[in-house]
C-alpha positions in Angstrom: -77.5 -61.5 2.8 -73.7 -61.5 1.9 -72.1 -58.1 0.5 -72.4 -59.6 -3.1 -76.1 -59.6 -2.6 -76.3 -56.5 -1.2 -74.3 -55.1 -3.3 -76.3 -56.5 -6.2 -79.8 -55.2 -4.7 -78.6 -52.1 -4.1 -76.8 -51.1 -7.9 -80.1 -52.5 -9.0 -82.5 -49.8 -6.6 -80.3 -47.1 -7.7 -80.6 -48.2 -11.6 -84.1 -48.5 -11.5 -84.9 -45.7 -10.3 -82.2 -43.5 -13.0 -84.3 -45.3 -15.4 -87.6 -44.8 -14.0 -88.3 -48.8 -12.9 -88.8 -48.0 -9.9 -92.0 -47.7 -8.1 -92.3 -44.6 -6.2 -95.4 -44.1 -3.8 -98.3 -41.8 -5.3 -99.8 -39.0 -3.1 -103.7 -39.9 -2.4 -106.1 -38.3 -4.4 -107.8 -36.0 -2.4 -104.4 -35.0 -1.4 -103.8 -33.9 -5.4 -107.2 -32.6 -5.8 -107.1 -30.3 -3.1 -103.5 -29.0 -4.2 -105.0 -28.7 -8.0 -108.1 -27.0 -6.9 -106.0 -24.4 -4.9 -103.6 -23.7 -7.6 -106.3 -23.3 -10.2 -107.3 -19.4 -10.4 -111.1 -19.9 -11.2 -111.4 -22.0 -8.0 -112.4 -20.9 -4.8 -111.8 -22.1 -1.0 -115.2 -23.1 -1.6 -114.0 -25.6 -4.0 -111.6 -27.2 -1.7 -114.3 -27.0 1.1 -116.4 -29.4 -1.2 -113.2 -31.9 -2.1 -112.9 -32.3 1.8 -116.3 -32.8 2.6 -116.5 -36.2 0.1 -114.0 -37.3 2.2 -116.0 -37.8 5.8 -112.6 -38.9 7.7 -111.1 -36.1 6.1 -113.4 -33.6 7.3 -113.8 -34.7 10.5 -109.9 -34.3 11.3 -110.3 -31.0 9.3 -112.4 -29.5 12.0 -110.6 -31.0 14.8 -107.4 -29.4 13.9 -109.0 -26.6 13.4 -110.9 -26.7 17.1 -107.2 -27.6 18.3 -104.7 -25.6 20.2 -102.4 -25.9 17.2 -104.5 -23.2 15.5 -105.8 -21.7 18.8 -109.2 -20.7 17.0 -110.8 -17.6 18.9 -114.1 -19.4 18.3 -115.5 -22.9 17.8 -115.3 -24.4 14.4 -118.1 -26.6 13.0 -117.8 -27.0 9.6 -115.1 -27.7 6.7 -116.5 -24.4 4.9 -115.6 -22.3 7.9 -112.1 -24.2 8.5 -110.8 -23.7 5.4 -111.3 -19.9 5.8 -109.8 -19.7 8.7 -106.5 -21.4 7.7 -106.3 -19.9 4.1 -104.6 -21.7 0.9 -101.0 -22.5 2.0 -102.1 -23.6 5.3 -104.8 -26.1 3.8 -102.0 -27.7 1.1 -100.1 -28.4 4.1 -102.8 -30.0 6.5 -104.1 -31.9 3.9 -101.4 -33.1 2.6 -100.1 -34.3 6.8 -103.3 -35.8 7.3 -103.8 -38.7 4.4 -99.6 -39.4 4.6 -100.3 -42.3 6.8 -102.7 -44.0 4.2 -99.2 -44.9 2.2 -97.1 -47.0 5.2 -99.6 -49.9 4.2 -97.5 -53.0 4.0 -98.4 -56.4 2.4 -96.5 -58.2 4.8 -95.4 -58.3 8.9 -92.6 -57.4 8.5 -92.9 -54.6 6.7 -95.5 -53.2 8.5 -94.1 -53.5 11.5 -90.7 -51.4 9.6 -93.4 -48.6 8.3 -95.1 -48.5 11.3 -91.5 -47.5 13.0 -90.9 -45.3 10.3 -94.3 -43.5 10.6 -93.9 -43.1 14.4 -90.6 -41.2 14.2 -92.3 -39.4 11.4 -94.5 -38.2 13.5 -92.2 -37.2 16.0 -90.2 -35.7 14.3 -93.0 -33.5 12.4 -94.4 -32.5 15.6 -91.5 -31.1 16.9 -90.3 -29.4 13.6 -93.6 -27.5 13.9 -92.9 -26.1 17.6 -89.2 -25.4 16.2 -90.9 -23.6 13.3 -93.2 -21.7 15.2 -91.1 -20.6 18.1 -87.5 -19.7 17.0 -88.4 -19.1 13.3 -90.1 -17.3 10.5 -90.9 -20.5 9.3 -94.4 -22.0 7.9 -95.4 -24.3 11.0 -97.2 -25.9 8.5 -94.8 -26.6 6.0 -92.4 -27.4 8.7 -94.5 -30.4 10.1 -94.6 -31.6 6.6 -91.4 -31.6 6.3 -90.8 -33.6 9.1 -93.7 -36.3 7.9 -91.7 -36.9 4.5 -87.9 -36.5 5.7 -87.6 -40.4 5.3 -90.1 -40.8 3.0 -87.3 -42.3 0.7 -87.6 -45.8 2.8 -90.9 -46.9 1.7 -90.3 -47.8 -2.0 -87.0 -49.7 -0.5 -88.9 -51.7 1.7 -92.1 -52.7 -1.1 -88.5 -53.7 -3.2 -87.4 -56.0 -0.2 -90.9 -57.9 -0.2 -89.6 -59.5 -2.9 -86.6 -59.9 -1.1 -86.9 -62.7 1.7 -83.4 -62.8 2.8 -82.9 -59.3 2.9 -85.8 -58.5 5.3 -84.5 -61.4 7.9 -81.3 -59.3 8.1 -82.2 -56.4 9.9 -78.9 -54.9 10.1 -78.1 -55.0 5.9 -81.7 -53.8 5.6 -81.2 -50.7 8.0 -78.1 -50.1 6.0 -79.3 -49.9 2.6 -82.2 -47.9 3.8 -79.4 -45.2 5.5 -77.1 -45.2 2.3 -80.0 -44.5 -0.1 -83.4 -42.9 1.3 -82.5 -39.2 1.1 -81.7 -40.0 -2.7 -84.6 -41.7 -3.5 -86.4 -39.4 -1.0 -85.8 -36.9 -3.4 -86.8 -38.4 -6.4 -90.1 -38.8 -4.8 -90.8 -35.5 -3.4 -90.0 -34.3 -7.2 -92.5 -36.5 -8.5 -95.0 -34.9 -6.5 -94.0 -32.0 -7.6 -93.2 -30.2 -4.1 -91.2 -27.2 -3.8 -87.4 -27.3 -3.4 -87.4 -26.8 0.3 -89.0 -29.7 1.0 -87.0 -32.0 -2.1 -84.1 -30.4 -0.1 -85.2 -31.8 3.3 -85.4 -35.6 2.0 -82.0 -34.7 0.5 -80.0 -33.6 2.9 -81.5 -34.0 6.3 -79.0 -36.4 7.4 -76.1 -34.0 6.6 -75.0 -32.8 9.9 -72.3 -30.6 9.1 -74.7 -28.9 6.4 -73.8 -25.0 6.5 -76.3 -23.1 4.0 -75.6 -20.0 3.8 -79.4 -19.2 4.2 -80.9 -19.8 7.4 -82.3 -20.9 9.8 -84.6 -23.1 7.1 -86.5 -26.0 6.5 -83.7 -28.7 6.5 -82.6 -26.8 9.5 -85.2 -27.3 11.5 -85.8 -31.0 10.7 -81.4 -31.7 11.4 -82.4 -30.4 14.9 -85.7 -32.2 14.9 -85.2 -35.3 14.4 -81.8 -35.5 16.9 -84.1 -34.1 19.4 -86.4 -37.3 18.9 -83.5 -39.8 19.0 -82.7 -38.3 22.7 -82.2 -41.6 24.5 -81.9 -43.5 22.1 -79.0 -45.4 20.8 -78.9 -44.3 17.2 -76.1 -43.6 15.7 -76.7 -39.6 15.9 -76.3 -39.3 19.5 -72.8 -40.3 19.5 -72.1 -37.0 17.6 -70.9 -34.1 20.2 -74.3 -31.7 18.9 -72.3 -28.4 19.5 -70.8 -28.7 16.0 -74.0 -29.1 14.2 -74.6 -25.4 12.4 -78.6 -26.0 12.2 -78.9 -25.7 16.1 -77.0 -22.2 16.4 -78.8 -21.3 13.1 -82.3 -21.8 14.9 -80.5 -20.3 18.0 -80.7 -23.4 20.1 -78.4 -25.1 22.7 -77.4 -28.2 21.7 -77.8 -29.8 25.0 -81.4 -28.6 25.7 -84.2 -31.1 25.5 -87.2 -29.0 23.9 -89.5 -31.7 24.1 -89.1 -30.8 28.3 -89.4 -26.6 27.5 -93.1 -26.2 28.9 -94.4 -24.2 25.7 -92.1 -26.1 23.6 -94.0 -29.3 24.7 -97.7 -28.2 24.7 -96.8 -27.1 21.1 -95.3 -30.7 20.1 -98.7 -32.2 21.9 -101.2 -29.9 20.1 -99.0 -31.0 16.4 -99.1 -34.6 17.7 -102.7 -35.0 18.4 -103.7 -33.6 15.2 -101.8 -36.1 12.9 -103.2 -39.0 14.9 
């Protein structure tokens, strides 16, 4: 694709979605029952307990998590009813929420799929090591942390459905990846306000690729997905690494040196296992 093109793709992504054209990915509906049911006042965990339960996959990774080390239960868990009164109301959005993102990186073609499938990986990653972060050297929501870290690039799927239609434009990997990097934390955003989520998490999709981002409130949610996600890209040869860490505010913020791997700290790493194994 020549820069006209791309040029011409791009003006129209960022005009259709101004003018509302564009399609954005919907959350799943258990996913939005769940959340409705727990901010209604005459509902009950009870409620929410049924709304899992009609979903059997749901409820099954329901009570894993909640047998897992990343809730350390005292004792075993065997049903939804108990799990979500063990976890309580925030802690359910959040879970939920994790575990039925992977139902939207569906593709329509190879190509694609093999894109979302990338994108869902680092996702993961990333989300599991924002929730060690979180849990470790914050105040944070673990929680809320590891969702964070599922929907930081969220912004790329709706970009990729567009360059289906595209043919060109997926053959060229390199134009691709650069739309994608110029325009997912806008469109990111514009998503995650759809859904109506709070403005720590719009703010993630917003600005997580902002390195030199200062807030004068800290250490937060963007934080701790800025550190997670260069931790993930350790070894790798994105573009990320080639930027000397030490002046990046969000790992003195969360009281981290730049040049330590937490993926190798021992309780660092069972952490990241415990939030890996329960989003796959």
């Amino acid at each position: 694709m020549d820069a006209a093109a791309e040029e011409k793709f791009l003006d129209k992504l960022l005009e259709d979605l101004e003018n509302d054209k564009l399609v954005l990915p919907t959350l799943p509906e258990v996913a939005l029952r769940v959340r409705d049911t727990l901010e209604d006042e005459d509902s009950s965990l009870m409620d929410v307990a049924k709304i899992i339960t009609s979903d059997a996959a749901l409820s099954a990774r329901m009570i894993q998590v909640s047998n897992s080390p990343l809730l350390r239960a005292a004792n075993p868990i065997e049903s939804v009813e108990a799990a979500v009164t063990r976890m309580g109301s925030n802690m359910i959005r959040n879970l939920v929420t994790s575990m039925v993102m992977e139902q939207m990186f569906q593709a329509t073609s190879d190509v694609t799929d093999k894109r979302l499938r990338k994108i869902w990986e680092h996702s993961t990653e990333v989300a599991a090591i924002a929730h060690a972060l979180a849990s470790q050297f914050t105040k944070l929501q673990p929680e809320q942390a590891m969702l964070a870290g599922l929907v930081h690039d969220i912004g790329a799927l709706p970009i990729l459905t567009r360059a289906e239609d595209h043919p060109e434009l997926l053959e060229d990997e390199a134009t691709l990846d650069r739309i994608i990097e110029n325009v997912h934390t806008t469109i990111g955003a514009e998503i995650l306000r759809k859904w109506n989520f709070p403005e720590e998490l719009i703010a993630v999709a917003e600005q997580h690729e902002d390195l030199d981002r200062n807030s004068d409130n800290g250490p937060d949610y963007v934080d701790v997905v800025i550190v997670a996600n260069l931790q993930s890209l350790i070894d790798s040869k994105h573009r990320h690494t080639e930027v000397d860490w030490n002046t990046v505010p969000a790992f003195a913020k969360l009281g981290l040196q730049a040049d330590v791997s937490v993926v190798d700290m021992d309780e660092t790493n069972a952490n990241i296992e415990a939030a890996r194994a329960a989003l796959s």
